[in-house]
C-alpha positions as CSV (number, residue, x, y, z in Angstrom):
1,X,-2.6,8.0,-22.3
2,X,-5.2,9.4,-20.0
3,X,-8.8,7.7,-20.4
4,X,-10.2,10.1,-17.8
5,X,-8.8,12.6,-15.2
6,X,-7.5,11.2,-12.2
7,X,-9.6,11.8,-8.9
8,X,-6.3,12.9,-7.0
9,X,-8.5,14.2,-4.1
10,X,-9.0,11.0,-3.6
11,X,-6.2,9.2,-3.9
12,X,-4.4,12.0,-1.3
13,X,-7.1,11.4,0.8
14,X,-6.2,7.7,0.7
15,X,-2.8,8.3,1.3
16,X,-3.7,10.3,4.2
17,X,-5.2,7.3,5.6
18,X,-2.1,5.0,5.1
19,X,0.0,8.0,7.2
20,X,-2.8,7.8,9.5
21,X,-2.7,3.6,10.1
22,X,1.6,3.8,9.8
23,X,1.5,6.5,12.5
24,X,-0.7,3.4,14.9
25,X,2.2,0.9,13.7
26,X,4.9,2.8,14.4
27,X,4.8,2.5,18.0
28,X,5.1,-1.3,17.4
29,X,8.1,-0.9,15.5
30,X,9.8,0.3,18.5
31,X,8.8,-2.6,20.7
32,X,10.8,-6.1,21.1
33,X,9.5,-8.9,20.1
34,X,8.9,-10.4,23.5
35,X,7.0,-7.4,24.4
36,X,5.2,-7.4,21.4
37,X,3.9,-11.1,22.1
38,X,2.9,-10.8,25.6
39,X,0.0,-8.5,25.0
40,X,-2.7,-10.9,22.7
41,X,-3.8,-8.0,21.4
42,X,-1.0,-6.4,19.9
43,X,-1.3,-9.2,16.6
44,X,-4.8,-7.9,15.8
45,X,-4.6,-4.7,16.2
46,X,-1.4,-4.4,13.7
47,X,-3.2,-7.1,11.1
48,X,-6.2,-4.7,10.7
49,X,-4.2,-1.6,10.1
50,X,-1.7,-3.3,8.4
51,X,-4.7,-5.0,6.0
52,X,-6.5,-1.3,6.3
53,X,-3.3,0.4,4.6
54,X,-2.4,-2.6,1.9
55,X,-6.4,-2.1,0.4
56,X,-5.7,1.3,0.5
57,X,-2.7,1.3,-1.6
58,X,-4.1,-0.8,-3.8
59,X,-7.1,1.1,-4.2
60,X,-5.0,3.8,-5.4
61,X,-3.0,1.7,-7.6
62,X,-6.3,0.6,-9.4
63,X,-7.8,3.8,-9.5
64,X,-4.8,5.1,-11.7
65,X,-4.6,2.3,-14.0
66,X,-8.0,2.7,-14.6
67,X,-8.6,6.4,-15.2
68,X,-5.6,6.5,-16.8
69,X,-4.7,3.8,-19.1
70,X,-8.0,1.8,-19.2
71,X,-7.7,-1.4,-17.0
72,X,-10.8,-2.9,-15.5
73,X,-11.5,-5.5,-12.4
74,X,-7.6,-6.4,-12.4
75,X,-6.1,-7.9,-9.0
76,X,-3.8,-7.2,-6.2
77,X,-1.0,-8.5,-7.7
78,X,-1.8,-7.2,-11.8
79,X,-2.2,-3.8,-10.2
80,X,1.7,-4.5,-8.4
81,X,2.9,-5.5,-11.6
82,X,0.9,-2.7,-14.0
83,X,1.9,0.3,-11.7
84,X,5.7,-0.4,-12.6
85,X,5.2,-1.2,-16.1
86,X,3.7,1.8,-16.9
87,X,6.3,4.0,-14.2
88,X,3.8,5.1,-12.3
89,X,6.5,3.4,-9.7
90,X,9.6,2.1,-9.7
91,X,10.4,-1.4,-10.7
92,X,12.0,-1.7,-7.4
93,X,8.7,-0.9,-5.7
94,X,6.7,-2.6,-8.3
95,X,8.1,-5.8,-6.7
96,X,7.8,-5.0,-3.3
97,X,4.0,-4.4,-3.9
98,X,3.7,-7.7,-5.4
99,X,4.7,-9.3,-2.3
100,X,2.3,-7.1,-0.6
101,X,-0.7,-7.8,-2.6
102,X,0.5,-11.7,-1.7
103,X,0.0,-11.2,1.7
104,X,-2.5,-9.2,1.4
105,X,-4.3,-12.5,0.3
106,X,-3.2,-14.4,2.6
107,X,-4.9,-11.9,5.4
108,X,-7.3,-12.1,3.5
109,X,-8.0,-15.7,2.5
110,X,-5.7,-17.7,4.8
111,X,-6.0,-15.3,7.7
112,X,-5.8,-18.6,9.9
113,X,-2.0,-18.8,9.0
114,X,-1.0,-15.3,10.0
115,X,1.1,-15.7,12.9
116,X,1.7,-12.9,14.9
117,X,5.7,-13.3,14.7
118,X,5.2,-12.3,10.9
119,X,3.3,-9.6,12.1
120,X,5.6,-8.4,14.3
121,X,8.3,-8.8,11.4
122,X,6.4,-6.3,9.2
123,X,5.8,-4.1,11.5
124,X,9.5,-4.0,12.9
125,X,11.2,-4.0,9.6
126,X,8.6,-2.9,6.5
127,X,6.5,-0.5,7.1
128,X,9.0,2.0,5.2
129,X,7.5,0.1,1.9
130,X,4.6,2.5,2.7
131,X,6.7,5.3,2.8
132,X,7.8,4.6,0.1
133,X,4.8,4.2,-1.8
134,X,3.3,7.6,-0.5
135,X,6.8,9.5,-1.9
136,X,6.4,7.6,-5.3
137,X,2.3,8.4,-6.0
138,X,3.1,12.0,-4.9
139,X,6.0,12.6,-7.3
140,X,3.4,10.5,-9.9
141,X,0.4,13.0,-8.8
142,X,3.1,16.3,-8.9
143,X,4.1,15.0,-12.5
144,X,0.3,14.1,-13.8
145,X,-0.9,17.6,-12.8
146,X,2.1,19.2,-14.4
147,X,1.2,17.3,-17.8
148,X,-2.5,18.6,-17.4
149,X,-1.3,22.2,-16.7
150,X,0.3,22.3,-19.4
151,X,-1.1,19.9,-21.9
């Protein structure tokens, strides 16, 4: 069902700016942990890209539930949940996102808790979730415009 057309300019220009924060994580992926901690500024630096690319994705996510199956003012986690009920992802990455929209709100909310351990963590061991979620909206945009093209 398709309520409107998807603005996919948009949502590749969002996902260019998810590459664009990963490729400033990266570097920290590659770091220990000690080395990571002894700069103070390392933690802030990856919690704003790392927040950055999390409202990004989930900009997206809300932008296609909306234009395309009607949803209004849903949350994070709704969005996490909607996405791979309607296989616009897999269930597998439907999850994941789930988590993310949780931690998203604790950056958000309970930014006080964040400790910069967990932020190395994420950025050691999970940034391929964004990978992931780039691969899985491009094969969804490939597929949507295929539908359109041909009706």
């Amino acid at each position: 069902m398709v309520i409107s057309n998807l603005n996919t300019d948009r949502i590749l220009e969002l996902l260019r700016f998810i590459e664009a924060c990963l490729q400033e994580l990266r570097p920290f992926a590659k770091i220990s942990k000690e080395e990571f901690l002894s700069d103070k500024k390392n933690p802030p630096f990856v919690e704003s890209y790392l927040r950055r690319s999390l409202e990004a994705v989930f900009d997206i996510g809300r932008h296609i539930l909306a234009k395309t199956y009607g949803f209004r003012g849903i949350e994070y986690k709704v969005i996490a949940k909607e996405l791979g009920e309607r296989k616009v992802i897999s269930k597998g990455l439907s999850d994941i996102l789930y988590t993310m929209a949780g931690y998203r709100n604790r950056m958000v909310h309970l930014y006080r808790e964040i400790t910069p351990e967990e932020l190395y963590y994420i950025a050691a061991h999970n940034l391929k979730d964004f990978d992931s979620f780039i691969r899985e909206i491009v094969a969804f945009l490939k597929a949507y415009e295929e539908k359109i093209r041909t009706g």
